[in-house]
N, C-alpha and C positions, 0 to 999 in steps of 0.2 A: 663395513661401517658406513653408513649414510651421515650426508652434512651435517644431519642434527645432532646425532651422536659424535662427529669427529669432532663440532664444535663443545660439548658438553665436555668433553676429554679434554683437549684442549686448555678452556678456561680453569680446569682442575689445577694447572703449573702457575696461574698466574695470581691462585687465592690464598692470599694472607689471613695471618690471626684475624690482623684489622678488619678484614672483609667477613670472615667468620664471626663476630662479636655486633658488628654492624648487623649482618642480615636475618640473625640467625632470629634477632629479637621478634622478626618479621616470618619466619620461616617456619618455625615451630608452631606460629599461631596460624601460618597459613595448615600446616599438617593436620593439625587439630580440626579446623574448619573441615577440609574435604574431606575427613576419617567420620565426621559429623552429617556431611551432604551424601554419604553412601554411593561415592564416586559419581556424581551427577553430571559434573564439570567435566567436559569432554579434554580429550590431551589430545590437542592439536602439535601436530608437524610444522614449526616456523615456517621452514623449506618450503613444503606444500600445504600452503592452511586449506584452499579449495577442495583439495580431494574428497572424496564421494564420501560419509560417512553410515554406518548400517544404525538403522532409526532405531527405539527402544519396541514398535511393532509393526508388522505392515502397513504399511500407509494405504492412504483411497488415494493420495496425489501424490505427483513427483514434482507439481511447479504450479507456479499464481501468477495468476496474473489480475493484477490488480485496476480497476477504474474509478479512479476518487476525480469527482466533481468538485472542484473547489469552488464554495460559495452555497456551497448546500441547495439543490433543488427543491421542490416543493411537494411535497409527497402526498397532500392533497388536490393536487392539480395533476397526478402521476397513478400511483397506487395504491391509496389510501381511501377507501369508497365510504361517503359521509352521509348519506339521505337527510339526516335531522342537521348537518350543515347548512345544508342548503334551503331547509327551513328556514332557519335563523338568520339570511343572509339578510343584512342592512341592521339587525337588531341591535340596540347596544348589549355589549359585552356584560354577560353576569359578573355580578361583584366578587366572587366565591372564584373565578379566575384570577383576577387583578390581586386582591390582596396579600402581603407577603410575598408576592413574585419579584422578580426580577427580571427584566427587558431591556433589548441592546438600546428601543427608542421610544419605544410606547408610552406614550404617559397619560393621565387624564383615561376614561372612558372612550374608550375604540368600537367601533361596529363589528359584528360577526359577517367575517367572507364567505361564502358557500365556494364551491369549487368553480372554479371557471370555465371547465370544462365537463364533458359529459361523459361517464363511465358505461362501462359494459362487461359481461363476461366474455372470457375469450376460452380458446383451443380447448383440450378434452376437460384438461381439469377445471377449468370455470371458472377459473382465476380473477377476479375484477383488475381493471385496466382503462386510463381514458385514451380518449383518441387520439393523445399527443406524441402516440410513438408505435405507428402503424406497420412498422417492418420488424420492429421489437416482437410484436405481439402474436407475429407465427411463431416464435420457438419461445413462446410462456413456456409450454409443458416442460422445455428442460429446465423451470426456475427453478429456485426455492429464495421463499419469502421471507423475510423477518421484519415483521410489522410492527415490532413492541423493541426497539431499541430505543435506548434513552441514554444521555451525555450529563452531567453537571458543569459544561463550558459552555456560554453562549457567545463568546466571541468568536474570531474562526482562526486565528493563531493556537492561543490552547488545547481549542476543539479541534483543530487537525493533529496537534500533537498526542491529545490523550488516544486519539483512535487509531493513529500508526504507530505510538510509542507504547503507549500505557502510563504515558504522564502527560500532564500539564505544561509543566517545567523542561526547558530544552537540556539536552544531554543523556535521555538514554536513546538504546538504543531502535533501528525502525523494528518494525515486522518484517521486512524484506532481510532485514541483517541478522536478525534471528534465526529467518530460514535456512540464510545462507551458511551460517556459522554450525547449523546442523545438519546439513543436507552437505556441503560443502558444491561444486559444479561438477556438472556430464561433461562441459567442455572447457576443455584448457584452454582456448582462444579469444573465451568472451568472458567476462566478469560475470560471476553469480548472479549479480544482482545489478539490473539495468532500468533507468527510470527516463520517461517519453512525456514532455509538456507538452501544451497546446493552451489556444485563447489569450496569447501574448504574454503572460505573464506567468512568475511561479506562485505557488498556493501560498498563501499569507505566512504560513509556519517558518517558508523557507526552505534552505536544503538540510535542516535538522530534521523531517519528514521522511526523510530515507539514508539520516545518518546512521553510525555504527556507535554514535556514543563510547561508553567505554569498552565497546568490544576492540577488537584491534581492528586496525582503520581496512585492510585488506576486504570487510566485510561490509562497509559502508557501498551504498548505490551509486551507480557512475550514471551519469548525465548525460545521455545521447540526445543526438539531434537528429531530423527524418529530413532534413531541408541542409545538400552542403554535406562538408565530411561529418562523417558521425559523432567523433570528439573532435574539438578543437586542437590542433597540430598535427592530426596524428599523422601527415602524411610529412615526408621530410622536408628541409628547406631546400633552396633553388644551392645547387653546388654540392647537397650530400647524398650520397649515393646508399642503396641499402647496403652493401656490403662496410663502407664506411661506418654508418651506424650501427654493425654488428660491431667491431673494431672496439667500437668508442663503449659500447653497451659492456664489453669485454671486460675494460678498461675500468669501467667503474665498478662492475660487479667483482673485480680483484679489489678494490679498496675498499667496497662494504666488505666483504669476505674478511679480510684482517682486522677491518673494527671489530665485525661479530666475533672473533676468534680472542681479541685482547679484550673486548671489553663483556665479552654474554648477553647482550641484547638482543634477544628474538626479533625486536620489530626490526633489526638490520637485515637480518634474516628474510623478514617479509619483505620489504624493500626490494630484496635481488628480486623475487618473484614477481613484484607487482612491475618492474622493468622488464621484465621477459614478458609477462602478459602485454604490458604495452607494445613491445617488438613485434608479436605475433598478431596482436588487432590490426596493425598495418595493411594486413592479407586479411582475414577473416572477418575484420568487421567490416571494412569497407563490399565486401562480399555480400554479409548479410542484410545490409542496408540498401544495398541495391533493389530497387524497389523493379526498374525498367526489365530484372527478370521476370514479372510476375505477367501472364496472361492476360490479353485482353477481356475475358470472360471475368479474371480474379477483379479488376481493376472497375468495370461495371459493377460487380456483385460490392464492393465497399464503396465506391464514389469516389475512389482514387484519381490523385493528380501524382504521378511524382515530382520533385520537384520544389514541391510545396510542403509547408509546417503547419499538417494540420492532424485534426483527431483522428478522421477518415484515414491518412497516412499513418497514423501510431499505430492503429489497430490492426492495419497489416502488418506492419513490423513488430507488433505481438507476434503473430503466428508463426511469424521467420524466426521470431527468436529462440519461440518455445520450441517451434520445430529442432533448433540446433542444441537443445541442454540448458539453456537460461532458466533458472530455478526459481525468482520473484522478479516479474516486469511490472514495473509502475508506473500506469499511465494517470497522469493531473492534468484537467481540463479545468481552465479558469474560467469564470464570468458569469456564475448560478446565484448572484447573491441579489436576489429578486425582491429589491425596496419597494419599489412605485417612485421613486425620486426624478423619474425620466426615463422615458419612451426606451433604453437602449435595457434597463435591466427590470421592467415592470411585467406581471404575468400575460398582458397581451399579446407584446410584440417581442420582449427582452426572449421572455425564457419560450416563446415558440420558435423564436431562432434558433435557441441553445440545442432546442428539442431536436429539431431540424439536421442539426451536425451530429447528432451522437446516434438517432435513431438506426438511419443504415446502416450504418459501421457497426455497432453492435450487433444486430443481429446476424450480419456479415461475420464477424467473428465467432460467434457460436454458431453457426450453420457452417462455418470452412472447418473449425476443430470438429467437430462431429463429421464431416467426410472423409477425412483424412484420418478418425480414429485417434484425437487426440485431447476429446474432450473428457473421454473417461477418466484420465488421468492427470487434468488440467482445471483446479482450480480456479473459476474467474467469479472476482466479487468485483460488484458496482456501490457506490455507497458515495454520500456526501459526510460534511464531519456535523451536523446535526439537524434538525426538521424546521420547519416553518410554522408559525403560529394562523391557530384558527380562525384570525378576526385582520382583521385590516387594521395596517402601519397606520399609526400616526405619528406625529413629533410636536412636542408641546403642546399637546391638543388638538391640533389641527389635521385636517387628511392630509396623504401624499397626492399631490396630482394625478398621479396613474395609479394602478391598484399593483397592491403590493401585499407581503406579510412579512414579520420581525422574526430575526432568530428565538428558537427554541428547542428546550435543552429537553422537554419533558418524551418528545415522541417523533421518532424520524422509521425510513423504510433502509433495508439492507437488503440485497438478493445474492444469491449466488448459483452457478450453475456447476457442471462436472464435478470432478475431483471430487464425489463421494458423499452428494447431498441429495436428498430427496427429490427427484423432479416432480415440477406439477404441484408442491408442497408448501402453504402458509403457514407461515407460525407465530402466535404472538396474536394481540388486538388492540387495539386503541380503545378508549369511551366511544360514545353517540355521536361526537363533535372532531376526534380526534386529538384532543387537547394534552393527553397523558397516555402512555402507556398503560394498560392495567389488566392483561394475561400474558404471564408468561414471559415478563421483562427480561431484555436481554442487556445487559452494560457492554461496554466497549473491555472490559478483562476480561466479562464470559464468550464473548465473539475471538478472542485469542486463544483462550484456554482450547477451543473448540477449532481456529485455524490449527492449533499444534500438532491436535489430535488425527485431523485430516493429513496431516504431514506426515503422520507415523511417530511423533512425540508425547509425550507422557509431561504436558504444561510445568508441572512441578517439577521437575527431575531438569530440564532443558536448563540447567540455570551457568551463571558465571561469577566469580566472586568480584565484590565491586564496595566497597563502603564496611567491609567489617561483618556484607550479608551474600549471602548465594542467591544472588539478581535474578528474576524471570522475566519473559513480556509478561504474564498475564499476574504481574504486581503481587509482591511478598507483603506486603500493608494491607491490602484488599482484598475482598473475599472475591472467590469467582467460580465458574463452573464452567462442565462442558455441554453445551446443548448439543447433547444426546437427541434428544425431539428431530433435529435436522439432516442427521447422518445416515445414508441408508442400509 
């Protein structure tokens, strides 16, 4: 008999009428619902929520890893090839855009931007590409593109929420804690799910971006650092010895043990376990973060400093991680939110800097998973939480000093590489100007349904009860699909 069941035994001596009349009112209706959901709701282990779970069919991936630019890049200054933009640059803006829209600053008649830089085809498949990201653009052919994504959030709190949650509204859960909560970890030493900042700051959303919402908190994203210990404490104080801190870990994990036993609360249950994971990162994360093992050769090929808190440094500690079992790494790079309001975020100088930090690294990272054989089965999307508008920022009428564009909700770029997507492959199109999506639109539910899918989940079925409904990511209110079109 394992802990879960001795606890379930157990709590059987300690349940009254009262307790029977109290829960039952709740218990029945819970029966009801899963006899309804066709057993969809996974029955997790308290003890070991992590443990591997077998997917509803073979997956293309066993792990993500994710790169959200926070601030949203510009996807016509990136991937998005506009020739009749670039016509219309200086023009004012048709009225047939403006009308009934919505914009975070725009007001009054704006001018049409052309792109600012110059596009091209690249590698076998002929992918258009501008020249902003020259080390990116040897491993196009493992893209795949999705050029027809579109948001209904233009601020970038929401908009990061609806594209890693599938809401608006903070409290459900991320994508990362989805995966985890179905995938469970390869490795008992590191947390399923691991998330990597950069650019000084965290993404506007917050750390509801790679919360567990109402899933049990064991499944929510731990916060590593690449500069310094990995988490903060993890290493003991000055006077406690590790043997000590086995002692003392002992000690509490007998006192949760007897609440879970008197009182049946699972998440006490998980508690002992997320103290044991913590005990054992002591060794293994500090391991894995070590950056100073990696090769002279490694450390040239990304632009590595160790030492340093930067994106160049996340994206190696991608590879370390995924190498060791880590199931969704989430890396957020801040500082993409390209006004014109000043020299530091305008498409001149702001985002060729921006350019500048992410290009070798990334390409670095899918050229190291692909030698090492671990890109076949290694999901990596790049994505901001929405697109840039065709026409130059204004505010009250007036231009921004530097050139800029406003958020927009109609038309942004996604890519993704391994983990079971077409290389070399676009999908989706913009208009003439890039203003709207308008073949093949993809929403932020259809981009999950289709994460799930690549996981080896069945989007509908993956669900957890929550509200009186059987919760999915890719939203029980909302219609969504699987683009099939990307999968190869």
């Amino acid at each position: 008999m394992n802990l879960f069941q001795q606890l379930r035994h157990d709590r059987a001596q300690f349940v009254t009428r009262r307790h029977f009349l109290r829960d039952s009112s709740i218990g029945l209706g819970g029966m009801w619902l899963a006899s309804q959901a066709s057993g969809s709701t996974l029955a997790k282990d308290p003890a070991n929520p992590l443990l591997p779970d077998l997917p509803h069919f073979a997956p293309k991936a066993k792990r993500v890893i994710y790169l959200h630019m926070a601030g949203a890049p510009s996807q016509l200054e990136l991937f998005d090839h506009k020739p009749e933009l670039v016509k219309l640059d200086g023009k004012e803006c048709p009225k047939e855009f403006l009308e009934g829209k919505q914009f975070a600053f725009i007001q009054g008649v704006p001018k049409m931007l052309g792109s600012q830089f110059p596009f091209h085809q690249a590698g076998q498949s002929g992918q258009w590409i501008s020249d902003r990201l020259p080390h990116f653009e040897k491993m196009i052919d493992e893209v795949c593109f999705i050029k027809s994504m579109w948001t209904d959030q233009f601020n970038h709190g929401p908009a990061q929420l609806l594209l890693h949650t599938g809401s608006q509204i903070p409290g459900s859960p991320s994508a990362g804690a989805w995966a985890t909560y179905g995938l469970g970890s390869e490795n008992s030493n590191l947390p399923g799910f691991i998330v990597l900042t950069s650019g000084g700051k965290n993404p506007d959303a917050g750390k509801s971006v790679w919360g567990a919402g109402y899933l049990p908190s064991v499944y929510q994203g731990v916060q590593c650092r690449s500069q310094g210990e990995p988490v903060l404490y993890l290493s003991n104080p000055d006077g406690v010895s590790q043997a000590l801190r086995r002692r003392t870990l002992d000690a509490l994990n007998d006192l949760n043990q007897r609440v879970a036993t008197e009182v049946g609360d699972p998440e006490t249950v998980t508690r002992i376990a997320q103290y044991e994971m913590a005990f054992r990162m002591q060794i293994h994360a500090s391991d894995a973060f070590d950056l100073k093992q990696e090769s002279a050769a490694t450390h040239e090929l990304y632009g590595t400093k160790p030492g340093q808190e930067s994106f160049a440094n996340n994206c190696l500690l991608a590879r370390r991680l995924a190498e060791r079992g880590v199931r969704f790494i989430q890396l957020f790079d801040w500082g993409w939110d390209s006004h014109g309001t000043d020299k530091g975020t305008d498409l001149k100088q702001g985002f060729v800097d921006k350019c500048n930090e992410i290009d070798k690294p990334i390409a670095a990272l899918l050229k190291d998973l692909e030698q090492r054989g671990l890109l076949e089965e290694t999901l990596v999307v790049w994505s901001g939480e929405f697109g840039r508008t065709p026409m130059r920022e204004n505010r009250g009428g007036v231009e921004m000093p530097y050139v800029g564009r406003d958020h927009h909700t109609g038309a942004f770029t996604l890519w993704m590489a391994g983990g079971g997507v077409k290389p070399g492959y676009s999908h989706g199109e913009t208009d003439p100007v890039g203003y709207e999506a308008t073949i093949d639109k993809v929403s932020a539910h259809d981009f999950h349904a289709t994460l799930m899918t690549l996981l080896g989940y069945d989007h509908k079925k993956l669900t957890y009860p929550f509200q009186g409904l059987e919760q999915r990511l890719s939203n029980v209110t909302k219609p969504s699909r699987v683009v099939k079109e990307v999968i190869a």
